[in-house]
N, C-alpha and C positions, 0 to 999 in steps of 0.2 A: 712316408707320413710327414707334415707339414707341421713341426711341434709347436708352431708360432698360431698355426689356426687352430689348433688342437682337434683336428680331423683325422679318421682312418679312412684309406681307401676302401674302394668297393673290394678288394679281395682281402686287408687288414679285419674287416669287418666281417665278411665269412668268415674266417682263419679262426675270428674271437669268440663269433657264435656258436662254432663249431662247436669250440673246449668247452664253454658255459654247459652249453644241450648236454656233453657228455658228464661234465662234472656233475649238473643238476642232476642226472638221469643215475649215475653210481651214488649217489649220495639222499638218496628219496628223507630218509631218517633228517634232514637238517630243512623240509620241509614238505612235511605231510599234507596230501587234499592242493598242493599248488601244480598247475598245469603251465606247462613250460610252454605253448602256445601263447597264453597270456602273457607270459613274461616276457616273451620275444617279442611280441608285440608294442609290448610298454618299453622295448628297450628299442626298436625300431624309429617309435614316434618321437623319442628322446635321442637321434644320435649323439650328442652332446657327452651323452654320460657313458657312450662305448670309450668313448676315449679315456675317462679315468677307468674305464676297468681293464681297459687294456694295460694303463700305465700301474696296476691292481698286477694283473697278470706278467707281465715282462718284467714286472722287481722280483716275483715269485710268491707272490701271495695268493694263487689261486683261488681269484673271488667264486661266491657262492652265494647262491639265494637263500635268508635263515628266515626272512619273515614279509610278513603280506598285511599294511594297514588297509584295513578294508572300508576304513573312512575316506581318507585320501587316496587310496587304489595304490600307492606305491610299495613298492617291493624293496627291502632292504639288502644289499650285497657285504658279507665278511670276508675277510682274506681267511680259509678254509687252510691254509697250510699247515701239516704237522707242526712245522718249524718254525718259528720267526721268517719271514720274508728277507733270502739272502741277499736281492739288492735294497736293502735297506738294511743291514749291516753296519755296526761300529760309526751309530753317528750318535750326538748328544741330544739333550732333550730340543733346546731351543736357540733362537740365534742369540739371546745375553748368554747362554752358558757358553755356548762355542765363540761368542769375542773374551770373554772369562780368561778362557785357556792362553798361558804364557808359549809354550812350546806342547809339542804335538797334537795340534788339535785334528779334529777330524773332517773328513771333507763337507760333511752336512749335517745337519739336525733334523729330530723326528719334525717337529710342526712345521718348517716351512717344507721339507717336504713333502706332506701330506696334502698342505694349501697348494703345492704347482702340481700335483696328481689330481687335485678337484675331490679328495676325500677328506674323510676326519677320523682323529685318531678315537680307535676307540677308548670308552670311559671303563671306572674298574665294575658297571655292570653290565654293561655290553661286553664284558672280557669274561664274567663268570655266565652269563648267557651264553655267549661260546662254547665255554667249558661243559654244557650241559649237552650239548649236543657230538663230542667226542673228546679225544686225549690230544691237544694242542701245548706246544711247549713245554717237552719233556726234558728238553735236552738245551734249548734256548731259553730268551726272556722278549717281553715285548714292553716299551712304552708305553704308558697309557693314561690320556687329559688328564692333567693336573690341576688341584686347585689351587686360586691366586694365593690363596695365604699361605699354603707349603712354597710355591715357588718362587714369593717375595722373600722367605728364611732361605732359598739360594737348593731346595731341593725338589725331587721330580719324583713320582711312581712309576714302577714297572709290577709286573704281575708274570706270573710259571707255574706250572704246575709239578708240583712234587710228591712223591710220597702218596698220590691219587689224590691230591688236597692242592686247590687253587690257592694261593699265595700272595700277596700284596706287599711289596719291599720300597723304602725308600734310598734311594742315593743321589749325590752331589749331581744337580739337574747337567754340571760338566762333564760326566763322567760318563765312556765311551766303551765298550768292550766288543770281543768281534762274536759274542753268541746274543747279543742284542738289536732288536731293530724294534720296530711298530706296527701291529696292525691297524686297519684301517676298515670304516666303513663306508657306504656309498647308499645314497637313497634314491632310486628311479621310478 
């Protein structure tokens, strides 16, 4: 793969399709009445966006189809992981927090990651939208868009699920731990 053109091959491209068909096809409950021929198709005429779902899928986010605007025809992809997504592990919210950090800072931050994946992070209702559809982040926490005026006072949201109860926490938008990462949405 060519990360400068942001292209998969012809067999990166099978490979991806593959998993999607399978995941979409075990997971019917995250979207009801959507046929996966359509999808593939809208994701065919789009290659463009195979490549943020691949870079969705090889952090370990296991994108998934959760919704279908039937205005604009596009299909919305979430990172479907129980987990936080383990390569997006232990970074900060943004690049001012991670210049912030005096010593140990982390290798990257949620937003610009998100921006060179070609996704966006999700918001805290796309995140309880998630939650509707299974048990995410039991044991993890994920990042999630912050607004300017929390994050001009120098802090960030995250959101977990605990207790069978979705959660919304605030901490120092610097602040790194290794059961945290970001999910991410994608729209095709």
């Amino acid at each position: 793969m060519n990360r400068n053109k942001k292209e998969l091959t012809p067999a990166q491209r099978e490979e991806l399709l593959s998993a999607l068909k399978a995941r979409f096809e075990k997971n019917m409950n995250r979207h009801k009445d959507l046929d996966w021929a359509k999808v593939q198709a809208k994701l065919e005429a789009h290659t463009e966006r195979l490549w943020s779902l691949n870079e969705m899928e090889s952090t370990g986010g296991e994108p998934d189809v959760v919704g279908h605007d039937k205005k604009t025809g596009e299909y919305t992809f979430y990172d479907c992981a129980a987990e936080s997504p383990n390569g997006r592990r232990s970074v900060c919210y943004d690049r001012e927090a991670l210049e912030s950090r005096k010593e140990h800072k982390p290798k990257n931050n949620a937003i610009e990651m998100a921006a060179a994946m070609g996704i966006d992070l999700l918001t805290e209702d796309e995140y309880r939208a998630l939650q509707k559809l299974g048990k995410f982040d039991t044991k993890t926490s994920s990042w999630v868009k912050t607004s300017s005026n929390i994050r001009g006072l120098g802090g960030a949201l995250f959101c977990d699920r605990r207790y069978d109860t979705v959660f919304v926490y605030h901490n120092g938008a610097e602040s790194y731990y290794a059961a945290r990462a970001f999910r991410g949405s994608l729209r095709v």
